[in-house]
Structures are given as C-alpha cells and as structure tokens.
C-alpha positions in Angstrom: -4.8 -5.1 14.4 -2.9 -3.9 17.3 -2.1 -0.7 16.2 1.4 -1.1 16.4 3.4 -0.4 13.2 3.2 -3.5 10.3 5.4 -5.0 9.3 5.8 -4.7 4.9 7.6 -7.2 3.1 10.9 -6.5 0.8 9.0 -6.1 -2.4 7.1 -3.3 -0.8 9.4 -2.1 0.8 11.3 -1.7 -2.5 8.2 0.0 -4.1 7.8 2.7 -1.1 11.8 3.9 -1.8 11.3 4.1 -5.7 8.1 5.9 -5.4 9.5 7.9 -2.7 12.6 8.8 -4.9 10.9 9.3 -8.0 8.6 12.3 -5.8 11.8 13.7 -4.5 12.2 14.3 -8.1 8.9 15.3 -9.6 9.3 17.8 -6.2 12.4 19.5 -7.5 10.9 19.6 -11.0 7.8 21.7 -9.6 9.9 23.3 -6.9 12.4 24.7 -9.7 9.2 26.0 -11.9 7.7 28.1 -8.8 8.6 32.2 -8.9 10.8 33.4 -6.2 9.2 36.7 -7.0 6.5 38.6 -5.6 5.3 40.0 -8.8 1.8 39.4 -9.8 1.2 38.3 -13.1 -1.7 38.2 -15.0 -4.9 35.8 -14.0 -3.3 32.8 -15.6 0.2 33.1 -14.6 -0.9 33.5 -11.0 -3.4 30.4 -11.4 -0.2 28.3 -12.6 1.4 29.5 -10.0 -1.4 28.6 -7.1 -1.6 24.8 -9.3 2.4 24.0 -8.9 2.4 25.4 -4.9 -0.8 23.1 -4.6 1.1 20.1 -6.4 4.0 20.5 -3.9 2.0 20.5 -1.2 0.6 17.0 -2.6 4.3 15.6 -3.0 5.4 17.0 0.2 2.6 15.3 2.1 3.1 12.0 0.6 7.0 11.9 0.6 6.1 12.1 4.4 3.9 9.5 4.7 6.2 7.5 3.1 9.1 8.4 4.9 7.2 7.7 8.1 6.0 4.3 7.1 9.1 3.0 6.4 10.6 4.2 9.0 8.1 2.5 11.2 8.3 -0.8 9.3 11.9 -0.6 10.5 10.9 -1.0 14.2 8.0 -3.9 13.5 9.9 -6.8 12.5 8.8 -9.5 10.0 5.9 -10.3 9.0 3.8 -12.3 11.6 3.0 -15.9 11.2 0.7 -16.5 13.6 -2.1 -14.4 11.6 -2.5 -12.4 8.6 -0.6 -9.0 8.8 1.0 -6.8 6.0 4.0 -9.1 4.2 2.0 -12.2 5.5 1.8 -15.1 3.0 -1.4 -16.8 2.8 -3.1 -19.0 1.0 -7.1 -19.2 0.6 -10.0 -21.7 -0.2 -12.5 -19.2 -2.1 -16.0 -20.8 -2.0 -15.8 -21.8 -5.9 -13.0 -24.6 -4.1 -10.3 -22.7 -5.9 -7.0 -21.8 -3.6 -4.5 -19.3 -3.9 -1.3 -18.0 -2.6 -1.4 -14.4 -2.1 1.1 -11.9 -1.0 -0.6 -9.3 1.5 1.1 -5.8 0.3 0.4 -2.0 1.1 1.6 -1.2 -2.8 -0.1 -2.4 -5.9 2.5 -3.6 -8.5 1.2 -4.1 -12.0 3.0 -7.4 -12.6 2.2 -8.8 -9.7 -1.3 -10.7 -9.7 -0.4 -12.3 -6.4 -0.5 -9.3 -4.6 -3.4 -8.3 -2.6 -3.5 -4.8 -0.9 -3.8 -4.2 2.6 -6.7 -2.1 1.8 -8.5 -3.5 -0.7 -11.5 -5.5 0.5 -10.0 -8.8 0.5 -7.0 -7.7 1.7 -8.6 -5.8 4.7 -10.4 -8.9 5.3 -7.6 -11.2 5.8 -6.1 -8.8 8.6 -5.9 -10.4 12.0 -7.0 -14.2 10.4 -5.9 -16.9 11.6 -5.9 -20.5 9.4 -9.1 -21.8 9.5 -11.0 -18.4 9.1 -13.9 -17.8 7.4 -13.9 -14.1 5.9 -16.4 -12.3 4.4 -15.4 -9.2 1.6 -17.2 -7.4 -1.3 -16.8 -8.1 -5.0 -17.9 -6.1 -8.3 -20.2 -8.8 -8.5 -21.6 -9.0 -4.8 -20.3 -10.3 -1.1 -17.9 -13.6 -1.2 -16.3 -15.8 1.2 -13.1 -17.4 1.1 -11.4 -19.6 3.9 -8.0 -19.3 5.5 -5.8 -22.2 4.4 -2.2 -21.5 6.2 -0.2 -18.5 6.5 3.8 -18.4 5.8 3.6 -20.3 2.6 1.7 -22.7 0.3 -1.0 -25.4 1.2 0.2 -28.4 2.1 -3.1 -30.4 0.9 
C-alpha cells in the first residue's frame, strides 16, 4: 500500500470506539486500585502493585493506538474501489471454484464470518489487488490460491 492512512469501514470503525471506550474504563478501574503512597509493602503487595502499573501501561499504549487510527481513518476517505484496501468489499474465486463476499476489516467480530482481517494471511493478501488477481496466502492446512472476482460488491456471474 501507499502508506498513507486506510481507510476502515463503519462497522470497524464502530468496534475501534467501543473497544476504545470500554479500555478507558478498565483504565480507571486499575488507575483507581494503584497506591498514591510511597510506602513499601511487603514482597506481594509491591508485586501487585508493579502488575496494575504494567497493566496501565498496556491500556495506555493501546487506547493510543486506537485514538490515532481513527483519527487517521478520518483524513483517508472511503474505502477504495479501484483495489483491495481496508473497508474494501470483495468477492473471491478460491481454487475449490467456491466464491465469496468478504468484508476486509482491521477488527475481528465474532458474529461476523464475512469478515477478513487486514492482517490475517488472506486478508494481507488481498491488499493492493485488483480484479482479476491471483493471490497466494497460507492455510492450517498448507498454501492456497484464490482469484479476485470484483471489488465494491457481489459477483455479477
């Protein structure tokens, strides 16, 4: 890709702000549990205490890297239709002759079995296609190909 910032579709966008607003909570849960205090404890108490700082370290870098990547999806626009980007559409020939529509996503969503992650071997795969593209990616059960059908919305076959 380009570098430039990707565009994520709505449902992912959705995801990123309830993740991001349930670790703004979980990070005044643990922020409220640390010691203001500079009195040691015993061995354990200061080992809880070194856990919970770590932990909020954790939520503090990620609530960052979320905050930054939606704030850069605001400046990329939608998803492309040209080739497969993040929020692209596309649907794929795999070599069995099967085709699907898939969703190309940064977030995994439970529910959602049309959803392929950007950075999931297929998903990183697709990136930069263009219909008509052969692409190669790794399976649990060994390397696969799958063809690019169209982009921006079901197969017209």
């Amino acid at each position: 890709m380009t570098g430039d910032p990707e565009p994520i579709s709505p449902q992912a966008r959705r995801a990123l702000e309830q993740e991001l607003a349930d670790l703004q909570d979980e990070r005044r849960l643990v922020a409220g549990t640390l010691q203001d205090t500079t009195s040691v404890g015993d061995q354990a108490d200061q080992a809880d205490e070194l856990r919970r700082a770590d932990q909020l370290e954790r939520l503090d870098r990620r609530i960052e890297d979320i905050t930054v990547r939606l704030r850069q999806a605001d400046t990329a626009g939608p998803a492309p239709t040209d080739e497969v980007g993040v929020g692209s559409t596309v649907t794929v020939r795999f070599s069995d002759g099967t085709t699907e529509t898939l969703q190309i996503g940064e977030v995994a969503e439970a529910l959602d079995q049309t959803l392929v992650t950007s950075d999931s071997p297929l998903g990183r795969a697709l990136l930069g296609r263009r219909s008509g593209d052969t692409v190669h990616y790794a399976t649990p059960d060994g390397p696969a190909t799958a063809v690019v059908v169209s982009i921006g919305g079901p197969a017209s076959s």
